[in-house]
N, C-alpha and C positions, 0 to 999 in steps of 0.2 A: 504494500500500500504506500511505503514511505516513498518508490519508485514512481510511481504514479504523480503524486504529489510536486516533486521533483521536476518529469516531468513539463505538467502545469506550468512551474514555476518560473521556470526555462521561457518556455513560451510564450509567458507575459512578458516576461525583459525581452524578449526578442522584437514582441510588438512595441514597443516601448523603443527600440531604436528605431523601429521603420516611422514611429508618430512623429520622432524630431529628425530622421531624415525625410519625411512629407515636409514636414516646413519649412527647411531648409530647399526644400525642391519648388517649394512654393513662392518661395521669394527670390530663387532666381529666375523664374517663372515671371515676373512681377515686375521685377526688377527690369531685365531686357522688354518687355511690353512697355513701362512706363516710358524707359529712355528714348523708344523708341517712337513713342508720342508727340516728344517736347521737353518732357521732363529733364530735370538734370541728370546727369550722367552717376553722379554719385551713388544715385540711390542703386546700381547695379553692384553696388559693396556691399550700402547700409543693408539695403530688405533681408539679403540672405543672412546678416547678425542681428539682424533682430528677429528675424523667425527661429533660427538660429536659438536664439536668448527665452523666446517664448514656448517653443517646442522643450527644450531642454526645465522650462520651470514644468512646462504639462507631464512631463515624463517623470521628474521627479515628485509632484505632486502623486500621481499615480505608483512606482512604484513604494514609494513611504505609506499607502494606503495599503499596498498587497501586503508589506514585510509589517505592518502593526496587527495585521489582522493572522497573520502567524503565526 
């Protein structure tokens, strides 16, 4: 059963990298769309650290939710 569990466990970290590599993919997404409008150029840095910065809080929010429930 402990195997099982395990597992699980595995599985959630792993989706948990694919959630902050999506945002990460999202804001270079975003980013070459925006610049490509008019926008400044910069933002083809910023978007991907700051999805970046917010994927990585949703990730850790999430996994600190799996490992307390424990």
């Amino acid at each position: 059963m402990k195997r099982i569990e395990d597992i699980l466990l595995f599985g959630k970290i792993i989706s948990t990298a694919f959630l902050i590599g999506g945002y990460i993919f999202f804001g270079l997404l975003a980013g070459k769309k925006l610049s490509s409008m008019g926008y400044p150029e910069w933002l083809e840095i910023a978007l991907p650290l700051l999805m970046a910065a917010i994927g990585l809080w949703q990730g850790w929010l999430y996994l600190r939710n799996i490992l307390q429930k424990k």
